[in-house]
Backbone atoms as SQL, in Angstrom:
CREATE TABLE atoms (id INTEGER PRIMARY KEY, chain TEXT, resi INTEGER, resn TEXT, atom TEXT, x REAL, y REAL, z REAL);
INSERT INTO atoms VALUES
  (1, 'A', 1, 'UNK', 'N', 0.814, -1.186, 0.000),
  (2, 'A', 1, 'UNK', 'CA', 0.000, 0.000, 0.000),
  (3, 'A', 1, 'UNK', 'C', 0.863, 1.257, 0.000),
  (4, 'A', 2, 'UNK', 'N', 1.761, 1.111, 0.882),
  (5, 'A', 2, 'UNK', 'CA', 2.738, 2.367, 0.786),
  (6, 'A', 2, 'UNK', 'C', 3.567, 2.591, -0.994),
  (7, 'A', 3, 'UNK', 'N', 3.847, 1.282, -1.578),
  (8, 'A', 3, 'UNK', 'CA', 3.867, 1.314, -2.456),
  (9, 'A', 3, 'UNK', 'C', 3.487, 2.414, -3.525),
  (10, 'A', 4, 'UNK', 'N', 2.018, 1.831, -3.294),
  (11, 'A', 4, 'UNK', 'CA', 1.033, 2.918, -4.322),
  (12, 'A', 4, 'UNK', 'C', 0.961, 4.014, -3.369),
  (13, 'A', 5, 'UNK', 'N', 1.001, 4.357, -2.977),
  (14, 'A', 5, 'UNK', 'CA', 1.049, 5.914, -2.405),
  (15, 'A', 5, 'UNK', 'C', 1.834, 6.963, -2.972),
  (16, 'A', 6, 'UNK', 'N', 3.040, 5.963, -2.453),
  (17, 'A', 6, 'UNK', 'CA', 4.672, 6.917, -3.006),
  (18, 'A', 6, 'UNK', 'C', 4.427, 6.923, -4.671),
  (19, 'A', 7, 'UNK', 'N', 4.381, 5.623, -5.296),
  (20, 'A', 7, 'UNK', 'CA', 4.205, 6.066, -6.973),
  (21, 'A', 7, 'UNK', 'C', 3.218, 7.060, -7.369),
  (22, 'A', 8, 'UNK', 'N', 1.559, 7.062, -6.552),
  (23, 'A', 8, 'UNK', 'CA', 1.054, 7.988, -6.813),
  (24, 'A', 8, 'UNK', 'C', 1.454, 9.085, -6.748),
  (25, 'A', 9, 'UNK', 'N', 2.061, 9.557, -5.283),
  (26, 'A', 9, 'UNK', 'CA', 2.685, 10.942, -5.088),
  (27, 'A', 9, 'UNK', 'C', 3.340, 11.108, -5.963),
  (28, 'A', 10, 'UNK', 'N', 4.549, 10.184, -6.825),
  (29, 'A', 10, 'UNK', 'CA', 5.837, 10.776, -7.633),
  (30, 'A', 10, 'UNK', 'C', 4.816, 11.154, -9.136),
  (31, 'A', 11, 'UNK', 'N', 3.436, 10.504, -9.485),
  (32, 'A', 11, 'UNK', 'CA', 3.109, 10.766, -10.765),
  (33, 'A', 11, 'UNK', 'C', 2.496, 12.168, -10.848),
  (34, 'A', 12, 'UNK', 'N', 1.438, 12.195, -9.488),
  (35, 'A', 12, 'UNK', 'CA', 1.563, 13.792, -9.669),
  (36, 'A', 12, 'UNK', 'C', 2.337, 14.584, -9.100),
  (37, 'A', 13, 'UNK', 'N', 3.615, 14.417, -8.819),
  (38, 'A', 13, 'UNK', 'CA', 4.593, 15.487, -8.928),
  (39, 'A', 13, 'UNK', 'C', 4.854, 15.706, -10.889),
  (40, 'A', 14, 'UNK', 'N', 5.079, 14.642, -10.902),
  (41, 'A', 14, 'UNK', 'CA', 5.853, 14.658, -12.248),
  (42, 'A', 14, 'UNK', 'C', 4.778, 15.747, -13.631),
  (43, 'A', 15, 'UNK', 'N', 3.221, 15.499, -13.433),
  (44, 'A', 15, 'UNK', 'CA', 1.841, 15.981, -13.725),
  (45, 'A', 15, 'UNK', 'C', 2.023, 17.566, -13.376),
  (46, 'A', 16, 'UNK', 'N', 2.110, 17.711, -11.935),
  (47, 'A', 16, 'UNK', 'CA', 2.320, 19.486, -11.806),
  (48, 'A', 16, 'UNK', 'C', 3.399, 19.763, -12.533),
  (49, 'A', 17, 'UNK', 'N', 4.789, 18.792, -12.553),
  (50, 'A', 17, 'UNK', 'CA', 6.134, 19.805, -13.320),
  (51, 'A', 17, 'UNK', 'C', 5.432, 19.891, -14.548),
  (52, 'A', 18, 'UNK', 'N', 5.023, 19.232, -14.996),
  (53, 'A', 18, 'UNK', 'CA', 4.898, 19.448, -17.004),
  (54, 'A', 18, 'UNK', 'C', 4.073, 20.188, -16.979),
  (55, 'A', 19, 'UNK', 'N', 2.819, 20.657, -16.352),
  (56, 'A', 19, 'UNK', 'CA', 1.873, 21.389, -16.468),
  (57, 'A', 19, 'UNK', 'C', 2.506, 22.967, -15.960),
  (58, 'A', 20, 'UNK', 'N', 3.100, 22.734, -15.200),
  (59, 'A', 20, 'UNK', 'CA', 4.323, 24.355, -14.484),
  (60, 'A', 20, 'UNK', 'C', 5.147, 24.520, -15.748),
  (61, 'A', 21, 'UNK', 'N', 5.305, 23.579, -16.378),
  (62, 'A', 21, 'UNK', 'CA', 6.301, 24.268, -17.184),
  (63, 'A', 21, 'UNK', 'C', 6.055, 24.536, -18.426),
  (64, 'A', 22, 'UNK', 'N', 4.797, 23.536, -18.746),
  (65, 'A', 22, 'UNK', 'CA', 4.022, 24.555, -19.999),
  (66, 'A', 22, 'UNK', 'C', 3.340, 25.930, -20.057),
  (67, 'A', 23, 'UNK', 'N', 2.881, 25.597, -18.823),
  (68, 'A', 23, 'UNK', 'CA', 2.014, 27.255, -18.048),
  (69, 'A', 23, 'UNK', 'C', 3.399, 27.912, -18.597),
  (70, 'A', 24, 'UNK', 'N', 4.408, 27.914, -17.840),
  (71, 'A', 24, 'UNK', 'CA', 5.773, 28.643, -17.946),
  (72, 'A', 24, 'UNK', 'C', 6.386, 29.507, -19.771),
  (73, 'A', 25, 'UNK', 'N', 6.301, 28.436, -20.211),
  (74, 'A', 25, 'UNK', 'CA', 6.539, 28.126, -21.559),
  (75, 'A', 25, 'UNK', 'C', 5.531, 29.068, -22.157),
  (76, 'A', 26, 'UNK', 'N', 3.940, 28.675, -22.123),
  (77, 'A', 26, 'UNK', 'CA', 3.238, 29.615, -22.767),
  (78, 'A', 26, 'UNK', 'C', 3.229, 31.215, -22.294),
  (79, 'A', 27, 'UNK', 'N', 3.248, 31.746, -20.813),
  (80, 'A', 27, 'UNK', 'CA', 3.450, 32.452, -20.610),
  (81, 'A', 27, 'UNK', 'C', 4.885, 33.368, -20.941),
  (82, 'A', 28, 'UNK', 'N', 6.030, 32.795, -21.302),
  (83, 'A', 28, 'UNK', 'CA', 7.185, 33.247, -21.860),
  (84, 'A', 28, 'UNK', 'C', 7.140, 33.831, -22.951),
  (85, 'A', 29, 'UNK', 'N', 5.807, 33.055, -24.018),
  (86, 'A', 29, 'UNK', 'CA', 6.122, 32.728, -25.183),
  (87, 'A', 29, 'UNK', 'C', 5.420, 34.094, -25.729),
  (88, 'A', 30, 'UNK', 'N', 3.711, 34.435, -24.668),
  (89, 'A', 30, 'UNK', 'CA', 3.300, 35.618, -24.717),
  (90, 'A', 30, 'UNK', 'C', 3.778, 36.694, -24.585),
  (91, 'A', 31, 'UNK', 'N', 4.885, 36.373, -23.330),
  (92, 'A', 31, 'UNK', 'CA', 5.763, 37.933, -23.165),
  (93, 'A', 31, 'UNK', 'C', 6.190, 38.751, -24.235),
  (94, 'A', 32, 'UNK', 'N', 7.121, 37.510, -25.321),
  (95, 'A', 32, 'UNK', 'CA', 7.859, 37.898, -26.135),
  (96, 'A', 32, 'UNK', 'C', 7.179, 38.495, -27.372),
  (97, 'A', 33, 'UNK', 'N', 5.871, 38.130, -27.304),
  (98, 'A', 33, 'UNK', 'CA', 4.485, 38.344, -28.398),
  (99, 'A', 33, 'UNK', 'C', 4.572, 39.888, -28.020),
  (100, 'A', 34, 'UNK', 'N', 3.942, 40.350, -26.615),
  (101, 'A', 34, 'UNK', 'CA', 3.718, 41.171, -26.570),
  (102, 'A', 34, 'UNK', 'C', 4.701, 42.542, -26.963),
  (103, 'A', 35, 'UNK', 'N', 6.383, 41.956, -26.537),
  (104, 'A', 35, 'UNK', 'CA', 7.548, 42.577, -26.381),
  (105, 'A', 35, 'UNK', 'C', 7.776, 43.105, -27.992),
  (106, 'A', 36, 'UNK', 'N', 7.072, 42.123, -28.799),
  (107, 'A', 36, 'UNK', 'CA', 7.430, 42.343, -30.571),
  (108, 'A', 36, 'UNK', 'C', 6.388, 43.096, -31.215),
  (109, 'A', 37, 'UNK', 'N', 5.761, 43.333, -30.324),
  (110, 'A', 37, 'UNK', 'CA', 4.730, 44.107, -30.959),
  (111, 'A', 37, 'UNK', 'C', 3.611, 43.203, -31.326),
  (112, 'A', 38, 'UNK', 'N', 4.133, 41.949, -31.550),
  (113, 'A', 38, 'UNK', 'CA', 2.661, 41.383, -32.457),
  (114, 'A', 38, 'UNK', 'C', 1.785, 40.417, -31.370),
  (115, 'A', 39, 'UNK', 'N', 1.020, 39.832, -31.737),
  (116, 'A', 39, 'UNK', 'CA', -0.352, 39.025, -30.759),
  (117, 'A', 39, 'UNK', 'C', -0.426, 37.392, -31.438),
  (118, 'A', 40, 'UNK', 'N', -0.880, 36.442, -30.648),
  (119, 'A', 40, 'UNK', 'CA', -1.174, 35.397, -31.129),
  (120, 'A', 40, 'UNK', 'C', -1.639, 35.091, -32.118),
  (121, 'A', 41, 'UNK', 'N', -2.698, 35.833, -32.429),
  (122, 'A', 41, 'UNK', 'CA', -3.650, 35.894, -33.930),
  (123, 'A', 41, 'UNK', 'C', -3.134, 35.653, -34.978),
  (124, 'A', 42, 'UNK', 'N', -1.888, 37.372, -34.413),
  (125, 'A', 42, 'UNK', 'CA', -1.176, 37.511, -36.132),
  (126, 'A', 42, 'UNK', 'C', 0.057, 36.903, -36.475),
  (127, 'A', 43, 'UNK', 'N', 0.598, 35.637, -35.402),
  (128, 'A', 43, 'UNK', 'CA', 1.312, 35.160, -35.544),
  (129, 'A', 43, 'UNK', 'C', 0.754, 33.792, -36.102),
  (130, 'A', 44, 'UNK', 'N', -0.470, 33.136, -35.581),
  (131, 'A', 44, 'UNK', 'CA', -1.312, 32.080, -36.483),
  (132, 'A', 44, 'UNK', 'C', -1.075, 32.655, -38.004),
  (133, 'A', 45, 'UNK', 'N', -1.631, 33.511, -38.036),
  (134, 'A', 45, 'UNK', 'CA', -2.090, 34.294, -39.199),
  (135, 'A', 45, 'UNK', 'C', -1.110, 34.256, -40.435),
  (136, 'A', 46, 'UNK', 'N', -0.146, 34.852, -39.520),
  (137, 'A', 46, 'UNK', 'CA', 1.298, 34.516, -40.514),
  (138, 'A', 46, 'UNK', 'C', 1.680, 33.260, -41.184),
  (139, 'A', 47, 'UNK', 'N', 1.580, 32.325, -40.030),
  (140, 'A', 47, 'UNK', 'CA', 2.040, 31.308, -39.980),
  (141, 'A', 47, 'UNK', 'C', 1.486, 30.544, -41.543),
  (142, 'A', 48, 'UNK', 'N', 0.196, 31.036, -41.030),
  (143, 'A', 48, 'UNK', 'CA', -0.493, 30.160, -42.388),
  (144, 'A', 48, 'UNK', 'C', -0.410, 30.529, -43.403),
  (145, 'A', 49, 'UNK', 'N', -0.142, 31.478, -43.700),
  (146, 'A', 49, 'UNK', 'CA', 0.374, 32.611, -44.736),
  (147, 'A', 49, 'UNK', 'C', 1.687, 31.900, -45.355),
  (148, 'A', 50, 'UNK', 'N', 2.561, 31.637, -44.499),
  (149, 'A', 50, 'UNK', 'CA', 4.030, 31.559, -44.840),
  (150, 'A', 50, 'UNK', 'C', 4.040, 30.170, -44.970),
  (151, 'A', 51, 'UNK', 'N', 3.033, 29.634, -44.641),
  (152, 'A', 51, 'UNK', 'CA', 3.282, 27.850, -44.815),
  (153, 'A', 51, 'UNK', 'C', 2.575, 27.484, -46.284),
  (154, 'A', 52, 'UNK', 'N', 1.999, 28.653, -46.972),
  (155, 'A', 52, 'UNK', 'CA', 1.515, 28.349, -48.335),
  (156, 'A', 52, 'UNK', 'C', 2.475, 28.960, -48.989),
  (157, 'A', 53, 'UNK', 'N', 3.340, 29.473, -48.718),
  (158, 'A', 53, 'UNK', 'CA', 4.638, 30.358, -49.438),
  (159, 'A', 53, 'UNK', 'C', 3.658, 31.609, -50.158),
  (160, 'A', 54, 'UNK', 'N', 2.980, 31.808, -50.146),
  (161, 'A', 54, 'UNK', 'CA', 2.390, 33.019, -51.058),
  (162, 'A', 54, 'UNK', 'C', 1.676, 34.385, -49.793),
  (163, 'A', 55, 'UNK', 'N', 2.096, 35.536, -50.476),
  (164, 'A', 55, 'UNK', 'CA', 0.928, 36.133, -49.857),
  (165, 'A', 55, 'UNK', 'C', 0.169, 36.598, -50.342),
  (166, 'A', 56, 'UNK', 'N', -0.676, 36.949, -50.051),
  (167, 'A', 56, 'UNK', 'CA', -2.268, 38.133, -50.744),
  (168, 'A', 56, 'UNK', 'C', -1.746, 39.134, -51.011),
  (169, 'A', 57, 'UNK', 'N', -2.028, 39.961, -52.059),
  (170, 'A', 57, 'UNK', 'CA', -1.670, 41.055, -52.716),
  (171, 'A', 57, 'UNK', 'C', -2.390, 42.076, -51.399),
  (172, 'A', 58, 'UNK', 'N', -3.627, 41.782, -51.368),
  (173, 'A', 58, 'UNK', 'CA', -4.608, 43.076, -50.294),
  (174, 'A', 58, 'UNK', 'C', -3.369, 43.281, -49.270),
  (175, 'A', 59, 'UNK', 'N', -2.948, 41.791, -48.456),
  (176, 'A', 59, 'UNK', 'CA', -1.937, 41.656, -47.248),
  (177, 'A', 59, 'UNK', 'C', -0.941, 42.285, -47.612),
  (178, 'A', 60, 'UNK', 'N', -0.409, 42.069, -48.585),
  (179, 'A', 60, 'UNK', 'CA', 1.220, 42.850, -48.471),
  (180, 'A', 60, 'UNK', 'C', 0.854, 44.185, -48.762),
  (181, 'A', 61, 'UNK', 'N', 0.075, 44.742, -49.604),
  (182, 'A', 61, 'UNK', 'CA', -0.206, 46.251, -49.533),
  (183, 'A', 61, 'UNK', 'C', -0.796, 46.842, -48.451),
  (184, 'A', 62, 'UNK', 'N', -1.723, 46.209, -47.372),
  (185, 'A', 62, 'UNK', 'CA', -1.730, 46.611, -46.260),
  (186, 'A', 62, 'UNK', 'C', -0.681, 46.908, -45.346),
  (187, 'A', 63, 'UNK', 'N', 0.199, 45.699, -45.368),
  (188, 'A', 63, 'UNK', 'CA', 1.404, 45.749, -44.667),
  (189, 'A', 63, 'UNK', 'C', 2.350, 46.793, -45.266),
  (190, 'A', 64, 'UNK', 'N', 2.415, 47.021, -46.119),
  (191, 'A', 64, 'UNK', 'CA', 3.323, 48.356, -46.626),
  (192, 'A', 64, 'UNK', 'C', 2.508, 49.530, -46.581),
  (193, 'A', 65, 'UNK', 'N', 1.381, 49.752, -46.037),
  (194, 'A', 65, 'UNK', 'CA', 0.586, 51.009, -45.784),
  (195, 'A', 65, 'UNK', 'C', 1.228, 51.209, -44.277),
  (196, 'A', 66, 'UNK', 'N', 1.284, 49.858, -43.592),
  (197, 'A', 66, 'UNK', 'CA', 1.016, 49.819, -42.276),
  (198, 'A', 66, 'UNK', 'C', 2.129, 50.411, -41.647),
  (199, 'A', 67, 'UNK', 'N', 3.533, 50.097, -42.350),
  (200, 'A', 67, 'UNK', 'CA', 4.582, 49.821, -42.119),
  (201, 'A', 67, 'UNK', 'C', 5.705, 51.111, -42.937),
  (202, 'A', 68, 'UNK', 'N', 4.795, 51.949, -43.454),
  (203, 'A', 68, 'UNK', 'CA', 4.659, 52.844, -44.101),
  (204, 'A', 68, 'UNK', 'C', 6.750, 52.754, -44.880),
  (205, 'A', 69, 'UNK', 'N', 6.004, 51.995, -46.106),
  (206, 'A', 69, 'UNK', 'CA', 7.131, 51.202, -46.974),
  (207, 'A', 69, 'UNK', 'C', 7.103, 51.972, -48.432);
């Protein structure tokens, strides 16, 4: 019985670290979002953008309005 106790205790230790350190991780990951200026959205946004290799004509002329290019 003590057995299962101690393994239980060590699995949720092991359960809070990964969950502390994703919390950790995502919260880092926002900082640096916020620090660059840009937001989650427009980093999806990009993403999908840049994973078709092309962009939208509207997008890049926005972005050179935006960015005043």
């Amino acid at each position: 019985m003590l057995w299962y106790i101690r393994e239980t205790q060590l699995a949720h230790n092991s359960c809070r670290r990964l969950v502390t350190d994703g919390v950790t991780q995502l919260a880092n990951f926002a900082r640096e979002l916020r620090t660059s200026g840009s937001g989650i959205i427009v980093e999806e946004d990009l993403a999908a953008i840049f994973e078709r290799g092309r962009i939208s004509p509207v997008i890049e002329s926005e972005f050179k309005k935006n960015v005043n290019i």
